[in-house]
mmCIF entry with sequence, helices, sheets and N, C-alpha, C, O atoms, coordinates in Angstrom:
data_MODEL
# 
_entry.id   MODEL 
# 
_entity.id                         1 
_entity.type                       polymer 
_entity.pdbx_number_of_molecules   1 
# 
_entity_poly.entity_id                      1 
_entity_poly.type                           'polypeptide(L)' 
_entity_poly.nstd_linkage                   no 
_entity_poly.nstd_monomer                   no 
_entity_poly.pdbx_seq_one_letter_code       
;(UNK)(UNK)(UNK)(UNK)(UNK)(UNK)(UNK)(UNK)(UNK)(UNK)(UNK)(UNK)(UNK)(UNK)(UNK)(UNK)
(UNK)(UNK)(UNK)(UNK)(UNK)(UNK)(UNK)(UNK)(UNK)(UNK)(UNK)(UNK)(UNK)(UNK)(UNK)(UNK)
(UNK)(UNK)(UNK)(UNK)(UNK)(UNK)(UNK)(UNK)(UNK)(UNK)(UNK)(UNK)(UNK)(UNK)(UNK)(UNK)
;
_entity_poly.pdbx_seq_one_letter_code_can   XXXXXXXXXXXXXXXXXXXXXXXXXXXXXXXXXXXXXXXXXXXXXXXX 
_entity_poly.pdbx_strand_id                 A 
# 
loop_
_entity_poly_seq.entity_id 
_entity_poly_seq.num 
_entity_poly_seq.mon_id 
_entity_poly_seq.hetero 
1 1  UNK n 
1 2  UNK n 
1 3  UNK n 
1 4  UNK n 
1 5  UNK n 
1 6  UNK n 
1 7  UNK n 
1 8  UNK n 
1 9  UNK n 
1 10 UNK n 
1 11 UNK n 
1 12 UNK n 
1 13 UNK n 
1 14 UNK n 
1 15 UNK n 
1 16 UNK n 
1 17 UNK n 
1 18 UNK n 
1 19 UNK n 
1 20 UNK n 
1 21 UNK n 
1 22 UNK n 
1 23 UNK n 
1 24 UNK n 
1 25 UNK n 
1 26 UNK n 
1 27 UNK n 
1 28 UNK n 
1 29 UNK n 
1 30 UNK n 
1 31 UNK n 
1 32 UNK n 
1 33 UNK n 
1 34 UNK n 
1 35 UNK n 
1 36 UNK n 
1 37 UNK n 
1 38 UNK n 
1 39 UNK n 
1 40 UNK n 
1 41 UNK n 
1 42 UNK n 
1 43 UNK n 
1 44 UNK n 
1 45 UNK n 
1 46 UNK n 
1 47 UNK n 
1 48 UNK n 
# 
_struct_asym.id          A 
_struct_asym.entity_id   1 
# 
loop_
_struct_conf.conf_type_id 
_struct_conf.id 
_struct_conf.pdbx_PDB_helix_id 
_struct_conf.beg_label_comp_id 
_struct_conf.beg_label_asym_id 
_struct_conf.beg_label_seq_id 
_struct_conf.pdbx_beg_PDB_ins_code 
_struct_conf.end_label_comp_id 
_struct_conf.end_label_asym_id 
_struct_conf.end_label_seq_id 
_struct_conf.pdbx_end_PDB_ins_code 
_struct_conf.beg_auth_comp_id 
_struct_conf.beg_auth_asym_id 
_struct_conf.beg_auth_seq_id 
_struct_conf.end_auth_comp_id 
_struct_conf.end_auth_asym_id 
_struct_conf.end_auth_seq_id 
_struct_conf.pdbx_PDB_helix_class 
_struct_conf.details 
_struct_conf.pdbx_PDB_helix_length 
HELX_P HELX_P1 AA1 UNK A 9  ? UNK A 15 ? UNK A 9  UNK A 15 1 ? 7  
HELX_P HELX_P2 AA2 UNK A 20 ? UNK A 36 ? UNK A 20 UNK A 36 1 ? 17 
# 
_struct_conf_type.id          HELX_P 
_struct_conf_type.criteria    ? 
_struct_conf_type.reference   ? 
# 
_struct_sheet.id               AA1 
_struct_sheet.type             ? 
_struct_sheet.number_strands   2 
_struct_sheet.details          ? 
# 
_struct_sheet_order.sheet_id     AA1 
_struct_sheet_order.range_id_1   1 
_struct_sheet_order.range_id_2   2 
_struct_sheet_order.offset       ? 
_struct_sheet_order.sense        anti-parallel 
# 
loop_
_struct_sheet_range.sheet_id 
_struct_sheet_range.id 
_struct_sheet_range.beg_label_comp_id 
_struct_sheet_range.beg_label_asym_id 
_struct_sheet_range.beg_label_seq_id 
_struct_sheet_range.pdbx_beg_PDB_ins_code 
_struct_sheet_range.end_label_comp_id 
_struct_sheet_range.end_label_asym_id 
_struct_sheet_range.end_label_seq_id 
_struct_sheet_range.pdbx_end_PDB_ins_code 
_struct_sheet_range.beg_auth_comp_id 
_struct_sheet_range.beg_auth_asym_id 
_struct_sheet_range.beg_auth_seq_id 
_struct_sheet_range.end_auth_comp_id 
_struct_sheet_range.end_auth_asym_id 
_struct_sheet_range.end_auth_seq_id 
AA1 1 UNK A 39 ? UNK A 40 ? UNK A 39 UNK A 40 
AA1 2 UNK A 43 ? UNK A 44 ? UNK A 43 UNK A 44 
# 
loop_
_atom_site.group_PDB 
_atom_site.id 
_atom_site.type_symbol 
_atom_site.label_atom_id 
_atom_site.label_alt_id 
_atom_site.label_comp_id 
_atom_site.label_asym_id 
_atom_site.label_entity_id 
_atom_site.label_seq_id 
_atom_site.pdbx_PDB_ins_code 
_atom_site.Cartn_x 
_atom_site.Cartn_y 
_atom_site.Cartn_z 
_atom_site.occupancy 
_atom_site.B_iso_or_equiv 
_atom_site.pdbx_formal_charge 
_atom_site.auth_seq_id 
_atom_site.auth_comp_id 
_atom_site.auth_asym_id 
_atom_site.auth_atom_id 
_atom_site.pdbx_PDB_model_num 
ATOM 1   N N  . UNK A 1 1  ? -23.823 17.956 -11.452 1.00 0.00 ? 1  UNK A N  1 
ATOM 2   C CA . UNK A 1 1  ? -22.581 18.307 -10.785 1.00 0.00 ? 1  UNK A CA 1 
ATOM 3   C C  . UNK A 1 1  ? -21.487 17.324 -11.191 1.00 0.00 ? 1  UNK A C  1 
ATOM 4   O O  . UNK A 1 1  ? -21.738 16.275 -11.785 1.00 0.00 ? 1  UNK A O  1 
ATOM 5   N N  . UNK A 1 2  ? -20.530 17.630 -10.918 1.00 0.00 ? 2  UNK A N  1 
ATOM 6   C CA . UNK A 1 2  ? -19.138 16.648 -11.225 1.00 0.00 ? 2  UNK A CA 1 
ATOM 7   C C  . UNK A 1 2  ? -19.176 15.212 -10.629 1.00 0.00 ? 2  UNK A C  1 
ATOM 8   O O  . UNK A 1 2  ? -20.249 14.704 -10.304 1.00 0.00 ? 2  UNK A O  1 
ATOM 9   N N  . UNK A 1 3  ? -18.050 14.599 -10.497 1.00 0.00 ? 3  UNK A N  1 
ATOM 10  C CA . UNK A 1 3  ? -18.031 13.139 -10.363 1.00 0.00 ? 3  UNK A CA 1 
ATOM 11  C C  . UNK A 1 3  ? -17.594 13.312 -8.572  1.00 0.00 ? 3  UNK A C  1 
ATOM 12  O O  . UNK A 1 3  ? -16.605 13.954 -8.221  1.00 0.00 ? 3  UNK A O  1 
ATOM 13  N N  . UNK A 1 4  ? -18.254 12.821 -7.880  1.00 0.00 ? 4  UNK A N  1 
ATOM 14  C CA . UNK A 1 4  ? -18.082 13.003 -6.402  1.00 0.00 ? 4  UNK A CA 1 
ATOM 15  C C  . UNK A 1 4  ? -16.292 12.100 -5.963  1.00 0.00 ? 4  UNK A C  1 
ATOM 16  O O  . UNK A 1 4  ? -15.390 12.389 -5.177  1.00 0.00 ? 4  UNK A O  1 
ATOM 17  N N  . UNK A 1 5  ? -16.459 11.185 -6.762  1.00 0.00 ? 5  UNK A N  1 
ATOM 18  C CA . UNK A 1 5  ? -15.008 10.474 -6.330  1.00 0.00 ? 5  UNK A CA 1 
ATOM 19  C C  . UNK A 1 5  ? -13.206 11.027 -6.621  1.00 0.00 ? 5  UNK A C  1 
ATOM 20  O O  . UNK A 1 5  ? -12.078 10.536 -6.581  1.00 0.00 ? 5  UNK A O  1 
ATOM 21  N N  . UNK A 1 6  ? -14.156 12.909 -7.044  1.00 0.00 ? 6  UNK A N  1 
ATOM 22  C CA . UNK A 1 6  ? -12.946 13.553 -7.728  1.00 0.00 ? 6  UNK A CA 1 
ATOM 23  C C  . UNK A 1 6  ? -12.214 14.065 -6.459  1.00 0.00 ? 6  UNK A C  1 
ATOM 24  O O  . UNK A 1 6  ? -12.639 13.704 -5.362  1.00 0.00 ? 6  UNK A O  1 
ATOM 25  N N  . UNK A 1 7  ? -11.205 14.834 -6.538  1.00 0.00 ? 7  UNK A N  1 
ATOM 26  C CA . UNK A 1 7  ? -11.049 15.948 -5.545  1.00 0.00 ? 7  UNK A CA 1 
ATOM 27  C C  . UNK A 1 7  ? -11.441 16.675 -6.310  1.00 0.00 ? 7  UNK A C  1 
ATOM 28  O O  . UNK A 1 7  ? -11.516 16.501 -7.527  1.00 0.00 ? 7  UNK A O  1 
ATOM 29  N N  . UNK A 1 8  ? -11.998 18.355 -5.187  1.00 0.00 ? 8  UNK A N  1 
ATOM 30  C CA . UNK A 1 8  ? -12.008 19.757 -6.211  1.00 0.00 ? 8  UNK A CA 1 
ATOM 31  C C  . UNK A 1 8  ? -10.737 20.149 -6.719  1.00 0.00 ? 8  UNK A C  1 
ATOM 32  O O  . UNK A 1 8  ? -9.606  19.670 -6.649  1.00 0.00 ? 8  UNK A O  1 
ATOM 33  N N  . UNK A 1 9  ? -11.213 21.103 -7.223  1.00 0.00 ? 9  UNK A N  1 
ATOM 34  C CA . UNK A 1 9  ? -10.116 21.384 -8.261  1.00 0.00 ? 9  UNK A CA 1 
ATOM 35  C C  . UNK A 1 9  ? -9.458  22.360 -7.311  1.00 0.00 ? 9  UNK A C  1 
ATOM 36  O O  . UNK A 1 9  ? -8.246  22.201 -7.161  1.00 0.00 ? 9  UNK A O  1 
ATOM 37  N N  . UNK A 1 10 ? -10.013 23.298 -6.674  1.00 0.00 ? 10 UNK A N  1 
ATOM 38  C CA . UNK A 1 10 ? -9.548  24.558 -5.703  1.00 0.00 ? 10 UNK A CA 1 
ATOM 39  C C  . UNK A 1 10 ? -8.541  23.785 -4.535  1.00 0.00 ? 10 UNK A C  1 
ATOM 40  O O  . UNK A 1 10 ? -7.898  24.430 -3.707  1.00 0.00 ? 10 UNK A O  1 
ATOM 41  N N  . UNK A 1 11 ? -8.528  22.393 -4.620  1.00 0.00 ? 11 UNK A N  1 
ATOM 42  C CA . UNK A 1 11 ? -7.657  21.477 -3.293  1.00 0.00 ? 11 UNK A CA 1 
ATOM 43  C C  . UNK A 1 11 ? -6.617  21.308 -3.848  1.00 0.00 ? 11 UNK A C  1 
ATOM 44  O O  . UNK A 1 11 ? -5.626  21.503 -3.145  1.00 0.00 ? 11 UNK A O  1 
ATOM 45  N N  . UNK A 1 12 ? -6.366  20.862 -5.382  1.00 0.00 ? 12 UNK A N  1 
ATOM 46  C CA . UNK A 1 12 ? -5.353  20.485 -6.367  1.00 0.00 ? 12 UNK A CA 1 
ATOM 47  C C  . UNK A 1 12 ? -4.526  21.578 -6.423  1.00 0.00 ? 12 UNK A C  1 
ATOM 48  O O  . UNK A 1 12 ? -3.345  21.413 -6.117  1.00 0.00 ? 12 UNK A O  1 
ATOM 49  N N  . UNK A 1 13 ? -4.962  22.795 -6.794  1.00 0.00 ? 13 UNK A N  1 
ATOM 50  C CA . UNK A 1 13 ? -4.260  23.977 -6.323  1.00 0.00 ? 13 UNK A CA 1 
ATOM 51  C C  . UNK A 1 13 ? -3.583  24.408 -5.221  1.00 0.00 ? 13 UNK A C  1 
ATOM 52  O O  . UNK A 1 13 ? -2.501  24.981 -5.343  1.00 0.00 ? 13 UNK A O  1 
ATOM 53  N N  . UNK A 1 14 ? -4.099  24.197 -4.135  1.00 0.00 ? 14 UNK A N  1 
ATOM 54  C CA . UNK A 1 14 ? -3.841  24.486 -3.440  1.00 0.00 ? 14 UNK A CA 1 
ATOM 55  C C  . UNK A 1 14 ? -2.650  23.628 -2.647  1.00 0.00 ? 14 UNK A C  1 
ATOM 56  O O  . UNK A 1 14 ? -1.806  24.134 -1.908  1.00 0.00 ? 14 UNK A O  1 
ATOM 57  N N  . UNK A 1 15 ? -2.796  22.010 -3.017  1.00 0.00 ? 15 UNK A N  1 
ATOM 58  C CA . UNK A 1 15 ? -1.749  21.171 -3.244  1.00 0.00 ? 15 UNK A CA 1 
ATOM 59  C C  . UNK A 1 15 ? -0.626  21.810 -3.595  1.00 0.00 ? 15 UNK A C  1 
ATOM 60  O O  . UNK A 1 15 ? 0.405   22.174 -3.029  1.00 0.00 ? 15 UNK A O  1 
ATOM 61  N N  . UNK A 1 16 ? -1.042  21.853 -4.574  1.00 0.00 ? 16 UNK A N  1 
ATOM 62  C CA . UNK A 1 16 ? 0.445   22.206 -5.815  1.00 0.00 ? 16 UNK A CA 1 
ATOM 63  C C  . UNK A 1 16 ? 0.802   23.372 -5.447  1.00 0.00 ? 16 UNK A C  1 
ATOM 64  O O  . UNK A 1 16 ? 1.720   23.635 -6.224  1.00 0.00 ? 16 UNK A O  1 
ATOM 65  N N  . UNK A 1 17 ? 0.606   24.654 -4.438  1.00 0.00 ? 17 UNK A N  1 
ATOM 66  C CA . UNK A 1 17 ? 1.326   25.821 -4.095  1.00 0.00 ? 17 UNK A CA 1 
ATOM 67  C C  . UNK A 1 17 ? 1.964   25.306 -2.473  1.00 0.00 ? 17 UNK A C  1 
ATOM 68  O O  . UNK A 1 17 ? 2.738   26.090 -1.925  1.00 0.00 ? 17 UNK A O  1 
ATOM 69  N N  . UNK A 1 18 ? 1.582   23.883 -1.699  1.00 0.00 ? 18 UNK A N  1 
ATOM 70  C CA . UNK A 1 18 ? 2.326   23.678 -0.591  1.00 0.00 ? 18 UNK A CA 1 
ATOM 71  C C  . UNK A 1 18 ? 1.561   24.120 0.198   1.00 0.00 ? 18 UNK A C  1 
ATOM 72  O O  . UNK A 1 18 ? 2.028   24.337 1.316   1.00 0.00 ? 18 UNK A O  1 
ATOM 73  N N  . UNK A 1 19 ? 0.123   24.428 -0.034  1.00 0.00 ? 19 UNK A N  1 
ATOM 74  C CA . UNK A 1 19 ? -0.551  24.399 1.535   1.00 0.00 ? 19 UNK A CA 1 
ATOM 75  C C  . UNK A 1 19 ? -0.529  22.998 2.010   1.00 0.00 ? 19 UNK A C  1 
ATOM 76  O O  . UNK A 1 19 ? -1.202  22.219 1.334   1.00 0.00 ? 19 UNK A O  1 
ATOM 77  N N  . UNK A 1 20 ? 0.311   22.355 3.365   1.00 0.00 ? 20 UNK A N  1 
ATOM 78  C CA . UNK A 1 20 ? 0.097   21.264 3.565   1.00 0.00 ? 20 UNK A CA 1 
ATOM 79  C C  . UNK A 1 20 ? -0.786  20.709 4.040   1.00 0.00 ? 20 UNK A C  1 
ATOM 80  O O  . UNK A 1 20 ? -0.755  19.490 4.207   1.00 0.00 ? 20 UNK A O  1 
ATOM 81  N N  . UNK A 1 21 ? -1.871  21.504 4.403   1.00 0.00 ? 21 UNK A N  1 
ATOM 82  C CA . UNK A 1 21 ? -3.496  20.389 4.823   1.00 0.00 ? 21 UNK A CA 1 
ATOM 83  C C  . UNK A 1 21 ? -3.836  20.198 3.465   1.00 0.00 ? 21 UNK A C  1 
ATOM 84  O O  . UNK A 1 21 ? -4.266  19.044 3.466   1.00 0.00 ? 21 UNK A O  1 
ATOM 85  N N  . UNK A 1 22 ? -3.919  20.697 2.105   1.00 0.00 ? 22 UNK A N  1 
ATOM 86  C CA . UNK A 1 22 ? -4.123  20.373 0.964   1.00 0.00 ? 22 UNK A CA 1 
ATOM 87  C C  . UNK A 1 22 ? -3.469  19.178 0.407   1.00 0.00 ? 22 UNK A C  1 
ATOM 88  O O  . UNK A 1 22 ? -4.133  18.247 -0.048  1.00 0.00 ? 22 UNK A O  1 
ATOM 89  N N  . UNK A 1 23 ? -2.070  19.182 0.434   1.00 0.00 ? 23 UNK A N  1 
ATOM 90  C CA . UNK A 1 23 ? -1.336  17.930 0.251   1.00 0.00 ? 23 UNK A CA 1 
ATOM 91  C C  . UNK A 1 23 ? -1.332  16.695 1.403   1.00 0.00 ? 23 UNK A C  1 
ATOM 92  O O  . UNK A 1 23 ? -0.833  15.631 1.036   1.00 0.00 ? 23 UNK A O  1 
ATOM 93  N N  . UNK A 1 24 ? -1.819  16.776 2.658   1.00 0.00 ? 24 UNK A N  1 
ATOM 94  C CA . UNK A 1 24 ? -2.278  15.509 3.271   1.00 0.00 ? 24 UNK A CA 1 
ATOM 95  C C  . UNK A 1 24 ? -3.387  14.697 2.356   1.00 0.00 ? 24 UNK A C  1 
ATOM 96  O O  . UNK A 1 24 ? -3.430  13.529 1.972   1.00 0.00 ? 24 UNK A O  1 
ATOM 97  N N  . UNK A 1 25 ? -4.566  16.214 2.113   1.00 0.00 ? 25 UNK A N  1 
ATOM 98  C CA . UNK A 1 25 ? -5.958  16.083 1.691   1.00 0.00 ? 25 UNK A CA 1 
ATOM 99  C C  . UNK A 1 25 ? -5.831  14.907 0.113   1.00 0.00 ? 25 UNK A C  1 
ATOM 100 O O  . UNK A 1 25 ? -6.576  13.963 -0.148  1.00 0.00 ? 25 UNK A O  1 
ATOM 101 N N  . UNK A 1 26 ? -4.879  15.309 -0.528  1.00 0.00 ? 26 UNK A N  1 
ATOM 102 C CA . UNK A 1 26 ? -4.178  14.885 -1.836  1.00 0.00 ? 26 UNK A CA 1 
ATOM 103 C C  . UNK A 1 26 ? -3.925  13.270 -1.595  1.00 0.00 ? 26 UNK A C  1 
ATOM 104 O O  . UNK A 1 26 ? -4.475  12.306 -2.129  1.00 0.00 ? 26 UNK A O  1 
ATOM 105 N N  . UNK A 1 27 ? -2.623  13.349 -0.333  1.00 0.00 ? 27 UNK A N  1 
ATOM 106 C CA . UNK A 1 27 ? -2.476  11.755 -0.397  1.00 0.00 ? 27 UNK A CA 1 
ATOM 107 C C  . UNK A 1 27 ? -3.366  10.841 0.449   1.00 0.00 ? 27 UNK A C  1 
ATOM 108 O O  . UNK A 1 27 ? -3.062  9.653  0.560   1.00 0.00 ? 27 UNK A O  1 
ATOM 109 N N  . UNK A 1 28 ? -4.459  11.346 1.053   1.00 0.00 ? 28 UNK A N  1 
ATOM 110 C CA . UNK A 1 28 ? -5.109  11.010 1.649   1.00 0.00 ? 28 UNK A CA 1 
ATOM 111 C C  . UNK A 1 28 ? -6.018  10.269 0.874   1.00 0.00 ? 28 UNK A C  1 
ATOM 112 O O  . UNK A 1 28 ? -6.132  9.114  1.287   1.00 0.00 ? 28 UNK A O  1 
ATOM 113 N N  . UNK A 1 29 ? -6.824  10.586 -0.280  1.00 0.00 ? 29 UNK A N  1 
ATOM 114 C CA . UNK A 1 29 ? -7.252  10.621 -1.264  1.00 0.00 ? 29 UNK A CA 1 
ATOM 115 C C  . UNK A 1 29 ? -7.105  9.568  -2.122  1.00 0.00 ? 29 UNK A C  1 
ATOM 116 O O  . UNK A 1 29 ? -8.089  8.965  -2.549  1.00 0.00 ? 29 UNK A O  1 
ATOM 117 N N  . UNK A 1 30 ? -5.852  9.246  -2.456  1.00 0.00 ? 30 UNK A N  1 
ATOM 118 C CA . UNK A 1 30 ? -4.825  8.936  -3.335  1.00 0.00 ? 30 UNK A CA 1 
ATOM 119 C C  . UNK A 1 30 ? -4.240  7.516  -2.760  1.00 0.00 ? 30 UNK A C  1 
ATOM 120 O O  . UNK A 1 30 ? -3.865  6.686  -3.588  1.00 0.00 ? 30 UNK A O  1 
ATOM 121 N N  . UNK A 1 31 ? -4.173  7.289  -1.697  1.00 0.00 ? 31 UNK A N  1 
ATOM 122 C CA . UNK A 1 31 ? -2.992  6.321  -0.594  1.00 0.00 ? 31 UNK A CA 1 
ATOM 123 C C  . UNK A 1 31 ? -3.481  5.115  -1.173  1.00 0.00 ? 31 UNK A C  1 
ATOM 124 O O  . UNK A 1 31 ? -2.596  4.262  -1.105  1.00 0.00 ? 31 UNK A O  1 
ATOM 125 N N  . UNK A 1 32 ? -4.533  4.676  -1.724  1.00 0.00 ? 32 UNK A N  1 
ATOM 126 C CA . UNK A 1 32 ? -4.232  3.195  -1.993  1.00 0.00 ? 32 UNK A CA 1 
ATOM 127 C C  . UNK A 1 32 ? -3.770  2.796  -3.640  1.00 0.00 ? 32 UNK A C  1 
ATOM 128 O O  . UNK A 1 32 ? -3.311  1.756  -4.113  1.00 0.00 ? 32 UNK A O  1 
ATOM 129 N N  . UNK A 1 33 ? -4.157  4.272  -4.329  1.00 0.00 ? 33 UNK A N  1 
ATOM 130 C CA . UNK A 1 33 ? -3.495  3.986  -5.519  1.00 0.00 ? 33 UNK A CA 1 
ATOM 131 C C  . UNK A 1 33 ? -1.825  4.117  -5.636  1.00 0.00 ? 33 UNK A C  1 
ATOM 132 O O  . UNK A 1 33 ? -1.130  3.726  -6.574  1.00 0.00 ? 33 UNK A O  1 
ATOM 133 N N  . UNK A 1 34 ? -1.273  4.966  -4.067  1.00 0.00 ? 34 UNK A N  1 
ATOM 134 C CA . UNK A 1 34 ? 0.066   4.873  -4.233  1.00 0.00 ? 34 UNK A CA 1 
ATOM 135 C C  . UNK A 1 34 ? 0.629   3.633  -3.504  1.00 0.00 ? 34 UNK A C  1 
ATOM 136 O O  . UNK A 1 34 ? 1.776   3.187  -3.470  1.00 0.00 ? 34 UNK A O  1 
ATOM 137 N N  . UNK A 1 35 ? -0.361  3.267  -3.010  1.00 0.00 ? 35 UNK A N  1 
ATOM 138 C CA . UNK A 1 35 ? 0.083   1.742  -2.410  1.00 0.00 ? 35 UNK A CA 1 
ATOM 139 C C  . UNK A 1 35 ? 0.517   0.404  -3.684  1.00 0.00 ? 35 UNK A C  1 
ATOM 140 O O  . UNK A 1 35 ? 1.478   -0.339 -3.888  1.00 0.00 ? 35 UNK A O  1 
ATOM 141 N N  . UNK A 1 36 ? -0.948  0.691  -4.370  1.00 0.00 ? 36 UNK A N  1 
ATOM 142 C CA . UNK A 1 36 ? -0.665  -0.143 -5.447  1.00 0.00 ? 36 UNK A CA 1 
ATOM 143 C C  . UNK A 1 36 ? 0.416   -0.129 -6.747  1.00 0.00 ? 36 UNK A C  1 
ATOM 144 O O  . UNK A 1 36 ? 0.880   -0.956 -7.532  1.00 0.00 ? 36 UNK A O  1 
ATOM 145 N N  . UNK A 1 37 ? 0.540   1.443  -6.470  1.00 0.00 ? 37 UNK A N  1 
ATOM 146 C CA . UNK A 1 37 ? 1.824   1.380  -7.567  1.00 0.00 ? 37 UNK A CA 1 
ATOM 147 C C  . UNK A 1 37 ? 3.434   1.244  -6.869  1.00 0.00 ? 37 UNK A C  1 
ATOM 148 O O  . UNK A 1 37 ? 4.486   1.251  -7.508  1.00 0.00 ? 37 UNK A O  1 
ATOM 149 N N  . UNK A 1 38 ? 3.317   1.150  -5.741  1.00 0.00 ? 38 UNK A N  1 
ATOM 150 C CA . UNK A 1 38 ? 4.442   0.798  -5.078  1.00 0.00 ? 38 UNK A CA 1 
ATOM 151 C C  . UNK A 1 38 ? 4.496   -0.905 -5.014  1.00 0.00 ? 38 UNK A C  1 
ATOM 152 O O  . UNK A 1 38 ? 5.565   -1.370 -4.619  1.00 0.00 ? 38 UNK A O  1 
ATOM 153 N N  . UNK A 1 39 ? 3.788   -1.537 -5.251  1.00 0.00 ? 39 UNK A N  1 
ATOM 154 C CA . UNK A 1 39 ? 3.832   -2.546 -5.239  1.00 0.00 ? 39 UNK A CA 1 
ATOM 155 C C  . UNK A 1 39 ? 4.478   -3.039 -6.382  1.00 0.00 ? 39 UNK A C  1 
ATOM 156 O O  . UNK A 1 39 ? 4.163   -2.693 -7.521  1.00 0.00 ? 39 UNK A O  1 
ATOM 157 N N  . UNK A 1 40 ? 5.358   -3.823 -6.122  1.00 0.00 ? 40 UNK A N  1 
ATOM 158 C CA . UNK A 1 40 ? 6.642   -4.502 -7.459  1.00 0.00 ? 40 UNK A CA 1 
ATOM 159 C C  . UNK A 1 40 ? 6.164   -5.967 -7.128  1.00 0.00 ? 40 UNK A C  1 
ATOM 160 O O  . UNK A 1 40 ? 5.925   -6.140 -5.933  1.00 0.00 ? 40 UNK A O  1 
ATOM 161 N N  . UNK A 1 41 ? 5.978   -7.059 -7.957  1.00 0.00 ? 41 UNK A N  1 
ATOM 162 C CA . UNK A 1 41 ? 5.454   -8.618 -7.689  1.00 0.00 ? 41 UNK A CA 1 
ATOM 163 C C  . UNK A 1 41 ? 4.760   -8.594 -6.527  1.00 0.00 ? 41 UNK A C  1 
ATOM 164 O O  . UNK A 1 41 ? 5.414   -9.169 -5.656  1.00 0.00 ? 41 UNK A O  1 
ATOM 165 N N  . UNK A 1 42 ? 4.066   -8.319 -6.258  1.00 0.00 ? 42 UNK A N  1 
ATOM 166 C CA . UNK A 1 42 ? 3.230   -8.817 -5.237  1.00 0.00 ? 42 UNK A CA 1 
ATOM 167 C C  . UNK A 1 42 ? 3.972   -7.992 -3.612  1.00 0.00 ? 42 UNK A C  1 
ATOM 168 O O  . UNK A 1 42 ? 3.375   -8.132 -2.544  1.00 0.00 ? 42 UNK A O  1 
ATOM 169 N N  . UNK A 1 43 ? 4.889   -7.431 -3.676  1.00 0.00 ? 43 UNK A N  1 
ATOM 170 C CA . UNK A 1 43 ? 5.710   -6.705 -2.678  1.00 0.00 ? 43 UNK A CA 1 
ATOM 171 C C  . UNK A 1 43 ? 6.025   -5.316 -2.101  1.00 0.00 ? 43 UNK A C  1 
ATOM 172 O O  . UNK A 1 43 ? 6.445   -4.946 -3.198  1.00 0.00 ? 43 UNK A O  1 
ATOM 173 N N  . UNK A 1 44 ? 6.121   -4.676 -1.652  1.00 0.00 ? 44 UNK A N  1 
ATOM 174 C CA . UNK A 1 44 ? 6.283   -2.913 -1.226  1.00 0.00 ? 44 UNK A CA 1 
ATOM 175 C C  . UNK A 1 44 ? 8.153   -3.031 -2.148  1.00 0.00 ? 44 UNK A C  1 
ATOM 176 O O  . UNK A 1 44 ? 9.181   -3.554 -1.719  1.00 0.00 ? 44 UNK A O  1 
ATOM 177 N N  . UNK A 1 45 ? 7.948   -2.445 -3.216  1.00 0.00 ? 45 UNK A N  1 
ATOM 178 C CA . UNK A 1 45 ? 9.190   -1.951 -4.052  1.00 0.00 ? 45 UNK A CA 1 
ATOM 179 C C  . UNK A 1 45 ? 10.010  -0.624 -2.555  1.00 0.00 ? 45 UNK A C  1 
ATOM 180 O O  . UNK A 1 45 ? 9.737   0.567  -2.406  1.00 0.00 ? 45 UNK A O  1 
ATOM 181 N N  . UNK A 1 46 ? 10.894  -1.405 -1.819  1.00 0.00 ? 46 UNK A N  1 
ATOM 182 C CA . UNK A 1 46 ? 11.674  -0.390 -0.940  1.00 0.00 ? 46 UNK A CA 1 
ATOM 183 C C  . UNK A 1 46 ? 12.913  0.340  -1.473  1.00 0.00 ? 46 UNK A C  1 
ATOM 184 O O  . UNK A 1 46 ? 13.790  0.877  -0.796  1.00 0.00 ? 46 UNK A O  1 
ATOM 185 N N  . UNK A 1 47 ? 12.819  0.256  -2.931  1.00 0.00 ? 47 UNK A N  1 
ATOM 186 C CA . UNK A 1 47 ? 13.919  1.152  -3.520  1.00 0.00 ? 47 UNK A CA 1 
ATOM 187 C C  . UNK A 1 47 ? 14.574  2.414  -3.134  1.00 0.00 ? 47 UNK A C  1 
ATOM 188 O O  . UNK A 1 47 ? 15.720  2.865  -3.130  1.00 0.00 ? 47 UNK A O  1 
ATOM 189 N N  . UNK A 1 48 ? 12.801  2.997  -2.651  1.00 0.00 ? 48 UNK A N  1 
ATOM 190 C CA . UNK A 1 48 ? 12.786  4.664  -2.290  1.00 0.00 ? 48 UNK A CA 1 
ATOM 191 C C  . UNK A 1 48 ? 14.187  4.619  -1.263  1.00 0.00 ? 48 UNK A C  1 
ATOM 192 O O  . UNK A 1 48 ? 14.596  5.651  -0.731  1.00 0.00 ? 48 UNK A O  1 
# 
């Protein structure tokens, strides 16, 4: 079977058309790699 640390693929889809329990499911998933790329020197980059 596939790599368990993936999401399915049928969630990614479903992401990407705006079901929003799919896109929680997404950053849910995801939240510490968007943590880490928000990070600028050692800091939360508050540009946004």
């Amino acid at each position: 079977m596939g790599n368990p640390n993936l999401l399915p693929y049928e969630t990614i889809v479903r992401a990407t058309s705006g079901e929003p329990e799919a896109v929680d499911e997404v950053l849910r998933h995801y939240s510490k790699r968007i943590r880490m790329a928000a990070l600028e020197n050692g800091h939360i980059d508050s540009v946004c």
